[in-house]
C-alpha positions in Angstrom: -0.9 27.4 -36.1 -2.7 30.5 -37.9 -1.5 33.1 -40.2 -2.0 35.3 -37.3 -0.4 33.2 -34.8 2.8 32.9 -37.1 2.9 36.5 -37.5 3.2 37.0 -33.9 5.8 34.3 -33.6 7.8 36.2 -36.5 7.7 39.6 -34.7 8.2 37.9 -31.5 11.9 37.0 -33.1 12.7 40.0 -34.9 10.9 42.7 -32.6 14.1 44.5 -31.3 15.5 44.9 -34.7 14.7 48.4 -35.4 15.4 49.6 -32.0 19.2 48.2 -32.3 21.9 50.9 -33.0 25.1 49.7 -34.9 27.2 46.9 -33.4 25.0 46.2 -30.4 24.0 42.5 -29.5 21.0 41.0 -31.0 20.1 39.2 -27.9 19.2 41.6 -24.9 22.1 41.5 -22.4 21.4 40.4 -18.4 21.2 43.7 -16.4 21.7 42.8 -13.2 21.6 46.3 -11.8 19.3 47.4 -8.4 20.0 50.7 -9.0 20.2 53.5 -11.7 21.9 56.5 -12.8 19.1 59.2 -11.4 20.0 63.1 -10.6 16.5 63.5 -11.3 12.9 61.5 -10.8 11.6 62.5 -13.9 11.7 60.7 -17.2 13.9 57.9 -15.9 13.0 54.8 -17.6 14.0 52.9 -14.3 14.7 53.8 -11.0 15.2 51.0 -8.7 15.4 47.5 -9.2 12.2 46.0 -7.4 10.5 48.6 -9.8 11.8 47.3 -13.1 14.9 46.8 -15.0 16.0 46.1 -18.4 15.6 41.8 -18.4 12.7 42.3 -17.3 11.5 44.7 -20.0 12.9 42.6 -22.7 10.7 39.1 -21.7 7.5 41.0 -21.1 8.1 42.6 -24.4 7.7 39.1 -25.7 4.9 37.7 -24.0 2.8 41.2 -24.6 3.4 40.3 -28.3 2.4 37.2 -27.9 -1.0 38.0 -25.8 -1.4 40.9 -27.7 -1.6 42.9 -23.9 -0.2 44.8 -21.2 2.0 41.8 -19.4 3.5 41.8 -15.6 5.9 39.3 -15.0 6.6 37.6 -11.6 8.8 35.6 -10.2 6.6 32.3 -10.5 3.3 31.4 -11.6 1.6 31.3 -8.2 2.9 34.4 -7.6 1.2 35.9 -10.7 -1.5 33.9 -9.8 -1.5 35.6 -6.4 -1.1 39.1 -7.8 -4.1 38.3 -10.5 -6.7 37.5 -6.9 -5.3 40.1 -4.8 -6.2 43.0 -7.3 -9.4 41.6 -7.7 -10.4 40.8 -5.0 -11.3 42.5 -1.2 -12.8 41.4 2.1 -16.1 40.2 1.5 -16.0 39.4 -2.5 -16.5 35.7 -3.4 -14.8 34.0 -5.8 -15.2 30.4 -7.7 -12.2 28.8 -8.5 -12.0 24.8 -9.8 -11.9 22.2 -6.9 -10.3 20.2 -9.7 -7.6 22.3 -10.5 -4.2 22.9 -9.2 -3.6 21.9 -6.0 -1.6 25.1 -4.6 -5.0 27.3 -6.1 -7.0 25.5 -4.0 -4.5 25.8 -1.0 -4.1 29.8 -1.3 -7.7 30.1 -1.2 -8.4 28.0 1.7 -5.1 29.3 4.0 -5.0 32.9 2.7 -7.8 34.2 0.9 -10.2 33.3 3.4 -8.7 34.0 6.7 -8.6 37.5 5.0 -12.5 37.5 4.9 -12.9 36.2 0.7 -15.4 33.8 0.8 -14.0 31.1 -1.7 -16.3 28.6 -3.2 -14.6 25.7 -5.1 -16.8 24.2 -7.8 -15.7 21.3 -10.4 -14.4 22.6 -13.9 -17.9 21.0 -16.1 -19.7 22.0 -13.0 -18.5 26.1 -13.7 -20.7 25.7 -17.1 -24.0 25.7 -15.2 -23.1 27.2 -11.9 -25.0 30.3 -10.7 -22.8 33.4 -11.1 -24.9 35.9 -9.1 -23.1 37.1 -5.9 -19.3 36.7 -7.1 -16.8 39.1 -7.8 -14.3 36.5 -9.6 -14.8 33.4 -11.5 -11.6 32.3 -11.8 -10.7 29.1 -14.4 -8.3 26.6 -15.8 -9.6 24.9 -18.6 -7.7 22.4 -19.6 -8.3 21.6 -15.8 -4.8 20.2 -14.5 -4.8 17.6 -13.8 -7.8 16.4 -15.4 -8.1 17.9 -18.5 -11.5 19.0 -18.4 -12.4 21.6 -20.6 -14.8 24.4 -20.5 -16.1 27.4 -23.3 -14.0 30.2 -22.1 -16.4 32.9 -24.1 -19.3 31.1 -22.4 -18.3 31.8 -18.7 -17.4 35.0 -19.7 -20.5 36.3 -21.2 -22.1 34.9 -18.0 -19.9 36.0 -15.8 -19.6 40.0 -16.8 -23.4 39.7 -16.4 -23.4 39.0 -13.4 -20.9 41.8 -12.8 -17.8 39.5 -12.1 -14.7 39.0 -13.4 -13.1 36.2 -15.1 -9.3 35.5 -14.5 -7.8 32.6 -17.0 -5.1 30.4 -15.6 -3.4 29.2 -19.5 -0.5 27.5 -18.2 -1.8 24.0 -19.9 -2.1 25.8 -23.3 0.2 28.9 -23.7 -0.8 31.7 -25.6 0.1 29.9 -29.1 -2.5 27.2 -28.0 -5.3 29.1 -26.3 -6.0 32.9 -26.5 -8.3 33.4 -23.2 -8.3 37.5 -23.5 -9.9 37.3 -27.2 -12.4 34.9 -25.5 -13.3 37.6 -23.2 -11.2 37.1 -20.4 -10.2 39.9 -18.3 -6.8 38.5 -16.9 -4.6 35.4 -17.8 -2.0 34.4 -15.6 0.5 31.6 -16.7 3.7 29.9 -14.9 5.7 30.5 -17.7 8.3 27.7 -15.8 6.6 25.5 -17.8 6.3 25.7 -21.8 7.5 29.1 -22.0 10.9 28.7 -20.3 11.1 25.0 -21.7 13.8 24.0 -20.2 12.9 23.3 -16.2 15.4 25.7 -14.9 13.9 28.7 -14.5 10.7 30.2 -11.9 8.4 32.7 -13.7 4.9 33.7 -14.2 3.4 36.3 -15.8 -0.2 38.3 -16.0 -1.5 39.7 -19.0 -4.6 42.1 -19.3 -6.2 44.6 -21.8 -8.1 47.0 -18.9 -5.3 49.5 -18.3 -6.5 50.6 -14.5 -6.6 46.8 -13.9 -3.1 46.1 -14.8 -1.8 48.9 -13.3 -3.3 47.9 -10.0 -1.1 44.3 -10.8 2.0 46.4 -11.6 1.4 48.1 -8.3 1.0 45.1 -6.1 4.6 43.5 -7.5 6.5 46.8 -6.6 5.2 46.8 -3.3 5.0 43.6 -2.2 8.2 42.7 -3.5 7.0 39.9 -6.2 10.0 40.7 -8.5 11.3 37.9 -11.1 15.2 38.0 -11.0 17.2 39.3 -14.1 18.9 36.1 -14.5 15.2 34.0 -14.9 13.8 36.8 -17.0 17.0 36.4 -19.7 16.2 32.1 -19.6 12.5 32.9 -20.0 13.3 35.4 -23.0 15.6 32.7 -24.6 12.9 30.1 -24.4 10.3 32.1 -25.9 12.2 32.0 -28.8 11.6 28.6 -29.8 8.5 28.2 -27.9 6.6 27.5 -31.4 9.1 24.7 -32.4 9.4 22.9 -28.8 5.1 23.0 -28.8 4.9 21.6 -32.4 6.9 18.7 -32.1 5.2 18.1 -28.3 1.7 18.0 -29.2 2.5 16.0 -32.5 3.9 13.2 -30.2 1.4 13.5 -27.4 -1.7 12.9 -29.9 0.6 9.9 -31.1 1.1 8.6 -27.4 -2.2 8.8 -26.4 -3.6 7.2 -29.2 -1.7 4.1 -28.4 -1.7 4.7 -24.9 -6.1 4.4 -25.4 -5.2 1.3 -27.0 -2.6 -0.5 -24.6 -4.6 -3.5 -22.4 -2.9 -2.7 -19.3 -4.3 1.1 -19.4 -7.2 2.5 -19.2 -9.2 6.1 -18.8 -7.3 7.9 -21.3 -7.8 11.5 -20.8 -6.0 13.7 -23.9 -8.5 16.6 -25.5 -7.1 15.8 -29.1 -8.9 12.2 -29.0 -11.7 12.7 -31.0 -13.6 10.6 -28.2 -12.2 12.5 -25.2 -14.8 14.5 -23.4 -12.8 17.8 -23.8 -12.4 17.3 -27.6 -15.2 19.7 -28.7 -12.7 22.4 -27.3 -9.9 21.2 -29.9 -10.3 23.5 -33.3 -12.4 26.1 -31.7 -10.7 28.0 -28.5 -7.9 25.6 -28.5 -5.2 25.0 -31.3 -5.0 20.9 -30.8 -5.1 18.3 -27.7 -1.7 20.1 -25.9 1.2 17.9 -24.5 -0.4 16.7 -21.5 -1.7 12.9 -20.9 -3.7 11.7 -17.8 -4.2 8.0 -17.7 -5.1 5.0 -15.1 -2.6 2.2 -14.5 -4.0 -0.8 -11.9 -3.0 1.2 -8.8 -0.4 3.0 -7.0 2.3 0.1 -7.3 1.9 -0.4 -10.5 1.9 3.6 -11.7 5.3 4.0 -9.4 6.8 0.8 -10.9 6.1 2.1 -14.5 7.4 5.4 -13.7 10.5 4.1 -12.2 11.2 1.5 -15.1 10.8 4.0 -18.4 14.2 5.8 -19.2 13.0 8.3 -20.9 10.0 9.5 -18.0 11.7 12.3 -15.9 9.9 11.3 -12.3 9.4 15.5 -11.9 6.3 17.5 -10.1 6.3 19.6 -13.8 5.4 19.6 -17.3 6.2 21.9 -20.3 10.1 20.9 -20.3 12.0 19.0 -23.2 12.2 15.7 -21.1 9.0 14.2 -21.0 8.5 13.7 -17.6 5.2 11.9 -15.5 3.9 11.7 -11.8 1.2 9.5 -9.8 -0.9 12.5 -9.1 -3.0 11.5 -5.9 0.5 11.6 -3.9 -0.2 15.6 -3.8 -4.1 15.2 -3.1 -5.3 15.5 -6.1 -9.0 14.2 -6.2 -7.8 11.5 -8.8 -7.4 7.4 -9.1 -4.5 6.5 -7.4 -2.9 5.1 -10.6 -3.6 8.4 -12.2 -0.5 9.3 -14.1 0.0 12.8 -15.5 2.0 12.5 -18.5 4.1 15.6 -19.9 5.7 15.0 -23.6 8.6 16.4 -24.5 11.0 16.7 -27.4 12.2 13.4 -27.4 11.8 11.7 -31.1 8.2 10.0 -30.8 9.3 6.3 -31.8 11.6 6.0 -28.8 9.9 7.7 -26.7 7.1 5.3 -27.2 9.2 2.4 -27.4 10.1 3.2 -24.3 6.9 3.7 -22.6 5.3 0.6 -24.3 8.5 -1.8 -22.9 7.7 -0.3 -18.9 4.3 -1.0 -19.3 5.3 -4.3 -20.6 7.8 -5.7 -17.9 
């Protein structure tokens, strides 16, 4: 981490200190109040709870700290990920997003975006480096690509894509905000299921968008008051608690993943190792410059779909879960949702677990 990422992470912690009065609590308490106390309309800090409310307040206090931006949170991250498209886009705009990316992207574009007259073009994530901008209104990227882990030069697409007078929406789930910064890259939204790293802990739905173009994120704020998006209070105080030790969980999980896929590249029973912190991984030249390290995701081939579900099913310490980001490490045969992958393709999530068992344990599945 940087000096200026640790700073962030120290006002992240402390950033309601000088706003406390004397003997209130140092954690923000769950509001779980629809209404408010409201003779009159103006100057009310909240008016009605699919508006805002206080919870809510509190966590997007933390992730604007963290993206250094204006932050909207939803109740998910396809939510946010809806709310990012839908303000950007109108009948008739085209937008690129990855055919390689995740699944329920590609789904909203095909069963909603474009029966609503959005021409949607799906491209491959490499592909996006060379592709012809002209003609789109949204380029709209995950880079790592999940689940693939392909990587592509945020700043790059950017440039390119403000040429050709489109925007650029980041999807940063893979990476967090500690890991990757797309809105210095030149970004113009990120949007992020914060059920994943963030949160930590698999128990809680949430997404958020971030953005530096006031109008912009005001049009987002806009669409999750009246369409009803709204992130309950009780999600909002689980996502604010796991902020808190977002930096500790992501050290010790990318520490161990660069260790697991290390010997995972060397294991004779696997093969296609895909992690971007392997100095011979294809998204490596990413790791150092717009990202922080290789993450906490692993993608790897076992012989086929048998053999991936038995190894899944025989490691103890593998949650068998459609998610990634928590403290259990957890791992899925990918190609069961669609995915355009090998059908031994495992996506591997590392938790918190201490790296020696954890690979003890992995090394005796793929053993029996």
């Amino acid at each position: 981490m940087t000096a200026e990422t640790d700073a962030r992470i120290a006002h992240l912690l402390h950033h309601r200190k000088a706003g406390l009065a004397l003997g209130e609590p140092v954690v923000p308490p769950i509001s779980v109040a629809t209404t408010f106390h409201l003779p009159q309309t103006q100057g009310a800090v909240h008016s009605y709870g699919r508006a805002g409310q206080p919870t809510w307040d509190a966590v997007e206090a933390q992730l604007a700290i963290l993206e250094d931006a204006e932050v909207v949170a939803f109740p998910s991250g396809m939510a946010a990920i809806t709310a990012a498209l839908i303000c950007c886009l109108k009948a008739g705009a085209r937008v690129m997003i990855p055919s390689d990316g995740y699944y329920v992207t590609r789904l909203l574009g095909r069963d909603m975006l474009q029966v609503y007259g959005v021409d949607v073009v799906p491209v491959p994530t490499l592909e996006m480096e060379a592709a012809d901008f002209a003609g789109f209104d949204v380029i709209y990227i995950e880079t790592p690509s999940n689940p693939g882990l392909d990587t592509i030069d945020i700043a790059n697409i950017a440039t390119r894509a403000h040429a050709a007078g489109a925007r650029v929406i980041v999807d940063n789930t893979t990476m967090t905000p500690l890991l990757q910064r797309p809105l210095d890259l030149g970004a113009d939204l990120v949007v992020a299921a914060d059920t994943k790293a963030p949160a930590g802990h698999s128990d809680a739905l949430f997404g958020h968008v971030a953005g530096r173009d006031a109008a912009l994120m005001a049009r987002v704020a806009d669409w999750r008051r009246q369409s009803g998006s709204v992130p309950g209070p009780f999600e909002a105080y689980l996502v604010h608690r796991g902020l808190e030790t977002l930096e500790v969980r992501l050290s010790r999980m990318c520490a161990s993943a660069e260790v697991i896929a290390e010997r995972l590249a060397q294991h004779p029973d696997v093969r296609g190792v895909r992690y971007p912190g392997l100095p011979g991984d294809r998204s490596h030249k990413a790791v150092g410059g717009q990202m922080t390290n290789g993450g906490f995701l692993i993608g790897f081939d076992l012989a086929d779909a048998a053999t991936a579900e038995a190894f899944l099913a025989r490691c103890p310490l593998i949650e068998q879960a459609t998610s990634f980001g928590g403290v259990h490490t957890a791992g899925e045969r990918r190609a069961r949702w669609g995915d355009d992958v090998a059908d031994g393709f495992i996506r591997l999530s590392v938790g918190v677990e201490p790296v020696e068992a954890l690979w003890q344990s992995i090394e005796a599945a793929l053993g029996s």
